[in-house]
MARBANU-496305 format. One record per residue (C-alpha): residue number from 0; residue in one letter; x, y, z. Coordinates in steps of 0.2 Angstrom, whole numbers, plus 5000, padded with zeros to 4 digits. Example, Ala and Ser with C-alpha at 12.3 -4.5 7.8 and 13.67 -1.06 7.14 Angstrom:
BEGIN
+-----+---------+------+------+------+
: num : residuo :    x :    y :    z :
+-----+---------+------+------+------+
:   0 :       a : 5062 : 4978 : 5039 :
:   1 :       s : 5068 : 4995 : 5036 :
+-----+---------+------+------+------+
***
This chain:
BEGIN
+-----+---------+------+------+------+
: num : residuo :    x :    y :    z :
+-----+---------+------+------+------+
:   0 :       x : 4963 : 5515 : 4679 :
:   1 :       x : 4969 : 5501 : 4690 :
:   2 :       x : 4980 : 5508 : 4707 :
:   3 :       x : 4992 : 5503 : 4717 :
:   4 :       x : 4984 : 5492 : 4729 :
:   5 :       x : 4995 : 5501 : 4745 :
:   6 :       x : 4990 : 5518 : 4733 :
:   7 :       x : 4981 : 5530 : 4749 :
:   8 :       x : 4961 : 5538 : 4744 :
:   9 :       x : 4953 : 5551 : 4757 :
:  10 :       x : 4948 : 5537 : 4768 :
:  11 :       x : 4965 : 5528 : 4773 :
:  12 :       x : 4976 : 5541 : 4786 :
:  13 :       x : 4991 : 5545 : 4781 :
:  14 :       x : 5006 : 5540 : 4790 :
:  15 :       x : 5014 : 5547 : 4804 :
:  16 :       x : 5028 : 5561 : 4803 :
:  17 :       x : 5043 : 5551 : 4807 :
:  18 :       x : 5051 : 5559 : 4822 :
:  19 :       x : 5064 : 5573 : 4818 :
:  20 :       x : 5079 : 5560 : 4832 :
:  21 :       x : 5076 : 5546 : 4820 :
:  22 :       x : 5082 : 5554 : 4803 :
:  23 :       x : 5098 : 5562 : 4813 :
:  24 :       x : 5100 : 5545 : 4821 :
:  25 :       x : 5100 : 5536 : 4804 :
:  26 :       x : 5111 : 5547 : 4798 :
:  27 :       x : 5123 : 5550 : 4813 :
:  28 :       x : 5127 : 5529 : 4810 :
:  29 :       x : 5126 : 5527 : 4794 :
:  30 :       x : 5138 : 5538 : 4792 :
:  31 :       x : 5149 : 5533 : 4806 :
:  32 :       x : 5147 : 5516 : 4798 :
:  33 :       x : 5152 : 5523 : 4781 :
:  34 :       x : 5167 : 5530 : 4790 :
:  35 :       x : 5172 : 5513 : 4797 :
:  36 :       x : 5170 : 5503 : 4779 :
:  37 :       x : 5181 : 5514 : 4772 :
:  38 :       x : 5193 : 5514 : 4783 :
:  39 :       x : 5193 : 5494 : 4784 :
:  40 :       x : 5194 : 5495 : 4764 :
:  41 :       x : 5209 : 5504 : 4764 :
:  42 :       x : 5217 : 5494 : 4776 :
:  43 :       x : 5212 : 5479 : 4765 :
:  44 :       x : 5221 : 5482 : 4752 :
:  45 :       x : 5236 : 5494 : 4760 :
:  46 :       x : 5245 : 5484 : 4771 :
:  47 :       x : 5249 : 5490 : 4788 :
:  48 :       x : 5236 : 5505 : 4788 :
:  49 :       x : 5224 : 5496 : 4801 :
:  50 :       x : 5227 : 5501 : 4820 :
:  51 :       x : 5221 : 5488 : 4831 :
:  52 :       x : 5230 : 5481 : 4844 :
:  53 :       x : 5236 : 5463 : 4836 :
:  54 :       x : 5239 : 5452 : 4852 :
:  55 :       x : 5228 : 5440 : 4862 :
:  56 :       x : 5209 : 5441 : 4859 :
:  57 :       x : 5209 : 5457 : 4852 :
:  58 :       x : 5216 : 5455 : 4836 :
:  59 :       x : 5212 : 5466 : 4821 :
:  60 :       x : 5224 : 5458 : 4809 :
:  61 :       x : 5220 : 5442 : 4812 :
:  62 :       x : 5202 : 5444 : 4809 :
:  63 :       x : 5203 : 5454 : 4794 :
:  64 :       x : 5213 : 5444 : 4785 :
:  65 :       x : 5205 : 5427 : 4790 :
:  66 :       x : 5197 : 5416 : 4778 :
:  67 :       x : 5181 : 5423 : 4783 :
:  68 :       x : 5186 : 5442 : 4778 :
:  69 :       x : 5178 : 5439 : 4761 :
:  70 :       x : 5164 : 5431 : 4753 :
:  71 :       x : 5166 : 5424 : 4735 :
:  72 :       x : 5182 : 5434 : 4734 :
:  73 :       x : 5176 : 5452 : 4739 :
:  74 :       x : 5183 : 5458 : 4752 :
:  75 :       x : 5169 : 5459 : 4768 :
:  76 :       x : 5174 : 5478 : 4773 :
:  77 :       x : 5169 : 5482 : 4752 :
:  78 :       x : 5151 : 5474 : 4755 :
:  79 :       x : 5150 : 5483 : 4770 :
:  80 :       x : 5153 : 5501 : 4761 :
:  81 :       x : 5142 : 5496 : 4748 :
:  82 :       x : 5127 : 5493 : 4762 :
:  83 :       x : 5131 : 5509 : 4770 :
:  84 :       x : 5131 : 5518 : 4755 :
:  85 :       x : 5114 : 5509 : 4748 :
:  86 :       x : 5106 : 5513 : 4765 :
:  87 :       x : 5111 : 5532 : 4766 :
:  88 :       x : 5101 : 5531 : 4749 :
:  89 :       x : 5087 : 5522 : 4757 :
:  90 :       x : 5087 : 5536 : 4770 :
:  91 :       x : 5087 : 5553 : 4761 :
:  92 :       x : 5073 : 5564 : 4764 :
:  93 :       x : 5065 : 5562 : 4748 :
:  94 :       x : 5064 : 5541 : 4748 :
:  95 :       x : 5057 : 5543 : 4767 :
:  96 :       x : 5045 : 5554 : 4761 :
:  97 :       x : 5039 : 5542 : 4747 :
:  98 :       x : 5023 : 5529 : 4751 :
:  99 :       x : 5030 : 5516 : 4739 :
: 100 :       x : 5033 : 5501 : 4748 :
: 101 :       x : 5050 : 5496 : 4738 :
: 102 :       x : 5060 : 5510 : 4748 :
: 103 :       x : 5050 : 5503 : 4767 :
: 104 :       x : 5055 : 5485 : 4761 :
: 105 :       x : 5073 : 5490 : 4754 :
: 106 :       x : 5077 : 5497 : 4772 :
: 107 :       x : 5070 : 5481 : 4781 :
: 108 :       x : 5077 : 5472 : 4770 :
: 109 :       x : 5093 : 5480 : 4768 :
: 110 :       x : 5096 : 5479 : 4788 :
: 111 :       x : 5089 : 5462 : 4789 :
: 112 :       x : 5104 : 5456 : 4778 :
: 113 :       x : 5115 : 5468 : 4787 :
: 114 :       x : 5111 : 5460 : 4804 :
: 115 :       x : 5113 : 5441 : 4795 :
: 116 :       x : 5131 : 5446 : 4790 :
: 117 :       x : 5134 : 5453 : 4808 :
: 118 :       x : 5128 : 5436 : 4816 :
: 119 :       x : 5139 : 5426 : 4803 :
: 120 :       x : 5154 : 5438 : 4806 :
: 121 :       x : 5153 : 5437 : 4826 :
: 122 :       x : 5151 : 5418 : 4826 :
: 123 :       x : 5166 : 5418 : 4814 :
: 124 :       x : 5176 : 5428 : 4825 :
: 125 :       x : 5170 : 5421 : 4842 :
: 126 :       x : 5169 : 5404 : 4840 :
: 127 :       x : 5183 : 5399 : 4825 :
: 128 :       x : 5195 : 5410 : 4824 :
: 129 :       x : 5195 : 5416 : 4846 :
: 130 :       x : 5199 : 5434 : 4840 :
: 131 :       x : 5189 : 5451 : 4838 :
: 132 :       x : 5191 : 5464 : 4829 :
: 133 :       x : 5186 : 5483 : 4838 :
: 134 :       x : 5183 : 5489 : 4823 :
: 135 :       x : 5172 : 5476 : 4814 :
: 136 :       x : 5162 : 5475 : 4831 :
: 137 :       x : 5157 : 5495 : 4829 :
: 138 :       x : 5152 : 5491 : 4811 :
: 139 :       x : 5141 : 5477 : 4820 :
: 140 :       x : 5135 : 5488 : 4836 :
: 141 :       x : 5130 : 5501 : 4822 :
: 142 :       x : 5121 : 5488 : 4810 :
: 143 :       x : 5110 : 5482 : 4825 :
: 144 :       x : 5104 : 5499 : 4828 :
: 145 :       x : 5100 : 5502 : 4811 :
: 146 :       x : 5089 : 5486 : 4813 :
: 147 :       x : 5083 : 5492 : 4829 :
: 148 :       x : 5081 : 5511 : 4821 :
: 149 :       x : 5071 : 5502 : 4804 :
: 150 :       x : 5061 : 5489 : 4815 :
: 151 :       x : 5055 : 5505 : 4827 :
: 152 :       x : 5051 : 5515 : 4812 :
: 153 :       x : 5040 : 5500 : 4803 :
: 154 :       x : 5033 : 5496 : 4821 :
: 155 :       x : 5028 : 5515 : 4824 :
: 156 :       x : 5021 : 5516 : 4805 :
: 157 :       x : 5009 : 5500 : 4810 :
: 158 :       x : 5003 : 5504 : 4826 :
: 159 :       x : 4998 : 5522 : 4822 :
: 160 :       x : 4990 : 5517 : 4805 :
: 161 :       x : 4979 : 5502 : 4812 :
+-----+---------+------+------+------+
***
């Protein structure tokens, strides 16, 4: 029988036990960023719902109904909710558990993508439109540490395997 070429036999270690902070630090943000997608998402589509201050440089309102507040016509705060909810998938005790590599490459990936967007989204709000949104930037601050959170978890995994 042909195995899996990552599949583990009595001579490969196992991997380290993930440290108990980092699955209550994945899940204290990615719930925190659940919390904000839906919050932006109703306030998408119900008009009048977002409290942000909507003067100067910090202007909710004019940064989340910019051009740049959708992509293909879905609203960014609904991509946002679907990449919190994914990840909170990605993050459940079972799938950490797991050795198949499609649930360690879905979180890289997942954040990876996740820190892309923020990049895209800050350059939009910084440099065209002049304007931040406080709420957007705490969905950014909280997709970074994911990133960090993920990148410290596959870094740990590596250097205590090798």
């Amino acid at each position: 029988m042909v195995q899996h070429a990552e599949a583990r036999d009595e001579t490969t270690p196992a991997p380290p036990a993930r440290p108990r902070w980092f699955l209550i630090t994945a899940w204290v943000l990615t719930l925190a960023g659940l919390g904000v997608s839906v919050y932006l998402t109703v306030a998408h589509y119900q008009e009048g719902a977002l409290v942000c201050s909507s003067t100067g440089t910090v202007d909710c309102h004019s940064v989340t109904t910019s051009k740049y507040s959708e992509l293909l016509g879905i609203p960014l705060p609904l991509l946002g909710l679907a990449f919190f909810v994914g990840f909170a998938a990605l993050i459940t005790p079972p799938v950490l558990r797991s050795e198949h590599p499609v649930f360690r490459w879905g979180r890289l990936v997942s954040v990876c993508v996740g820190l892309l967007f923020v990049v895209y989204l800050v350059t939009a709000e910084l440099a065209i439109l002049h304007k931040i949104c406080l709420w957007c930037t705490g969905v950014h601050v909280i997709t970074i540490l994911l990133f960090v959170l993920v990148l410290f978890d596959e870094f740990r995994r590596i250097g205590d395997v090798d």
